[in-house]
N, C-alpha and C positions, 0 to 999 in steps of 0.2 A: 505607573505600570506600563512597561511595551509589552512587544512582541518576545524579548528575549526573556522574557517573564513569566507570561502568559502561555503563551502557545508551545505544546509541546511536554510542559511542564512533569507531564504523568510518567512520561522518561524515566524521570530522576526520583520519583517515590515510590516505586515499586521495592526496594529493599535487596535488589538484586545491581550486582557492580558490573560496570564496564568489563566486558571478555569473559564475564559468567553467560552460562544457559539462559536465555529466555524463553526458549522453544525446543521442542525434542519433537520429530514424527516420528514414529517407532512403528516398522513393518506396514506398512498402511497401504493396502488396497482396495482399489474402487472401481464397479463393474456396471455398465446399465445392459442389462439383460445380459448376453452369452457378450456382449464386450465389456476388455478388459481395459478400464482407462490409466491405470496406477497398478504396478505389481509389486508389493514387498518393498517398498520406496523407505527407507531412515535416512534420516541428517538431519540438522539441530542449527537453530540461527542463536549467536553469539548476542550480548547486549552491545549496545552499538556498531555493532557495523554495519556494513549494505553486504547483503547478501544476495548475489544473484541466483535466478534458476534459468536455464537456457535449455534449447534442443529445438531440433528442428518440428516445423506445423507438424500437430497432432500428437506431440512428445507426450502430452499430458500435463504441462505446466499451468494451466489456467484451471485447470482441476484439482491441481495441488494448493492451488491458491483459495479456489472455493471451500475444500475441506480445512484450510484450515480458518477459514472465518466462517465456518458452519452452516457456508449453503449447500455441499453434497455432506453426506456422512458416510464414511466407508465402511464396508461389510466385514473390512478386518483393520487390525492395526489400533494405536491410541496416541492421540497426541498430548504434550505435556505442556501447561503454560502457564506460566510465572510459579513452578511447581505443584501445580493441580494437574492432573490426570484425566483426561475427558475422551471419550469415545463420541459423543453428541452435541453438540454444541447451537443453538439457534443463530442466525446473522447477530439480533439483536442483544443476544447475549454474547458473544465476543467482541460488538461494540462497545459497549458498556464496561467492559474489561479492558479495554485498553487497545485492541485491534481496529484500525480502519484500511480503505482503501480506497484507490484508485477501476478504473477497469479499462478493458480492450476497446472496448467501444464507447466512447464517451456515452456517459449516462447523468445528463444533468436535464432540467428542470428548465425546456428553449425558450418558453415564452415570459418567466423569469429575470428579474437583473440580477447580473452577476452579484452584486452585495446581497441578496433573495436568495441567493442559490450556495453563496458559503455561510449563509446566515440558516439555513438547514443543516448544516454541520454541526449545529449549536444544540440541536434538540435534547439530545440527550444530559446536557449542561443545563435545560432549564427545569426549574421545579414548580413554579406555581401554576394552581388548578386549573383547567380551562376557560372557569367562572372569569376567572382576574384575568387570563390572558385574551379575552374575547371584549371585555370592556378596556383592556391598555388602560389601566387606573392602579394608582399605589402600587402596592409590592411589583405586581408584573408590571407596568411599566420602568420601576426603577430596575427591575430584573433584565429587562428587556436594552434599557442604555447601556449596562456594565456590557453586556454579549454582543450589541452593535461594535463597544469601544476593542473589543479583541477583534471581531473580524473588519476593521478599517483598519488594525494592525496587521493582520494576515494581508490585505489588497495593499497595504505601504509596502511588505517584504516580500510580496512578488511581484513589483512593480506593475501594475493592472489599476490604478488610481483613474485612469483615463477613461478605462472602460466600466466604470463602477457600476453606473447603473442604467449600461445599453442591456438589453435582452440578449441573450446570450446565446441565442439561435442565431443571431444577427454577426456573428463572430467568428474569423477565420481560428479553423480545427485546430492551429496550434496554443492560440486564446484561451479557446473551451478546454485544453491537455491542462492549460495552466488555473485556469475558474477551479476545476478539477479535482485539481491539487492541495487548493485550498480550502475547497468542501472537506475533503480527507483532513487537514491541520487544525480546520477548526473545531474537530472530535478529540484534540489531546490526547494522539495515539504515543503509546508504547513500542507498539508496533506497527509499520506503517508497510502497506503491501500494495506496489505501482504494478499492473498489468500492462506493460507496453506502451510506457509512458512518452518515450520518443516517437511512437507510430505514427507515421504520414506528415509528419513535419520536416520542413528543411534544414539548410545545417545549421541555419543559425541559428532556428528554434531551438534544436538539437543541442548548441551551446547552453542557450541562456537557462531551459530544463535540466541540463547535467550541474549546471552553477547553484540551481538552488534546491537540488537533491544534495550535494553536497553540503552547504549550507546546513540544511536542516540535521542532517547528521552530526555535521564535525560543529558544529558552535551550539549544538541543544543536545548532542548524543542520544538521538531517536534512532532507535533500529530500525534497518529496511529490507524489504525482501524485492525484490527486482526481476521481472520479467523480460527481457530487453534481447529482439535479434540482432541489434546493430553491435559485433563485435566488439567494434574499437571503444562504443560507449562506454558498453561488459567492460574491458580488461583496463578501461582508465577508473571506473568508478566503484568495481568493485572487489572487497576482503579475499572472499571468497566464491565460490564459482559451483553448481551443483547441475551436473547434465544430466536430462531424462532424452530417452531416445524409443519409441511405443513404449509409452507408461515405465520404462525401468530404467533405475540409476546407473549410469555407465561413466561416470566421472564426478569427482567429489574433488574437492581445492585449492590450492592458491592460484590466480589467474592464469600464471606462466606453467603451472604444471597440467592445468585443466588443457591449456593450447598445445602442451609435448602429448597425450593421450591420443592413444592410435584409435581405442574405438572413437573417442571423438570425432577426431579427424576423419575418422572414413564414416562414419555418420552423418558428417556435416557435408563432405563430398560426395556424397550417393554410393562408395567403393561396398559397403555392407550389407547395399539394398540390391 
């Protein structure tokens, strides 16, 4: 068993083909008091591709993100996944279905070693009762080897061997983007949702993150939904392209036609503010 085995795996048993629906938002709006964070927003992410969301701060993209791994729920709208139909969704129940992610601010676990902190990716993968997993005896220990042997498979595929098991507080920002990453892989998402996954990183970092989002896509065909200001990232890495600009979609498609789009462009240059 590796990596190209193991992880990711959930991908390809869903029943659903490469360039089908995996995801439908339909109408979906989301408001906290008299603000409106999301207006009437539809588009649908394909099976395997990366799919970005872009717009300028405040567009509503990390909102869109949240509804659709069921930390806001919107006051109107429905979204569809793996053809179920849901209005409400808990985090933990879209975990468990196959959605994980990423977020804007690193949210990992500082005083942790990295292998500790993709090794909580796993939880939802493990089964036996607390009883067994508090004594590390029989079943949950031998439970516990097999989920170790997948996440030293995730830290071999994103090269992070080195840093196994420093604390991860201890670790320049672009490290923790990548620990990160690997927390998210080792939930065997279906769909995998990066909030700004290049954020505050140099360019090298910026490569070697673009290499193994790719990666995960094109050699395991994990769908992705992408957050990402850095244009040039945008239009090298991803299918397709969905602009929000205050809460509402003002560009939908293929990279080159999203960058010929006038409201885009005068949204991104201030000309419509």
């Amino acid at each position: 068993m590796n990596v190209h085995d193991t992880v990711l795996s959930a991908a390809m048993d869903d029943g659903i083909a490469p360039g089908e629906e995996l995801l439908h938002v339909d109408n979906i709006s989301l408001s906290f008091g008299g603000v409106k964070a999301i207006t009437d927003v539809s588009f649908d992410i394909l099976k395997g591709e990366i799919r970005a969301i872009i717009g300028p701060n405040g567009a509503g993209k990390t909102s869109m993100l949240n509804v659709i791994n069921g930390f806001y729920h919107p006051q109107e709208g429905t979204i569809t996944y793996r053809g179920e139909e849901r209005r409400r969704m808990r985090p933990y129940q879209a975990a468990s279905s196959g959605i994980s992610r990423t977020f804007q601010n690193v949210a990992l676990f500082k005083g942790m070693s990295t292998l500790d902190n993709i090794m909580a990716g796993r939880t939802l993968k493990m089964h036996k009762n607390f009883f067994w997993q508090m004594w590390r005896h029989g079943p949950a220990l031998a439970e516990e080897i097999e989920h170790r042997k997948v996440v030293e498979e995730i830290i071999d595929f994103l090269e992070i061997e080195a840093i196994r098991k420093a604390p991860v507080g201890t670790l320049p920002y672009g490290l923790q983007k990548r620990v990160e990453l690997g927390r998210a892989l080792a939930a065997e998402p279906s769909l995998l949702l990066l909030d700004e996954p290049m954020a505050g990183m140099n360019l090298e970092e910026k490569e070697d993150m673009s290499r193994f989002i790719i990666d995960v896509n094109q050699q395991y065909g994990t769908t992705i939904a992408l957050i990402e200001h850095d244009m040039g990232v945008v239009m090298d890495l991803a299918d397709r392209v969905m602009v929000l600009d205050y809460g509402k979609k003002i560009g939908d498609g293929l990279p080159e036609e999203v960058q010929k789009n006038q409201d885009v462009i005068d949204a991104y240059l201030g000309v419509s503010h």
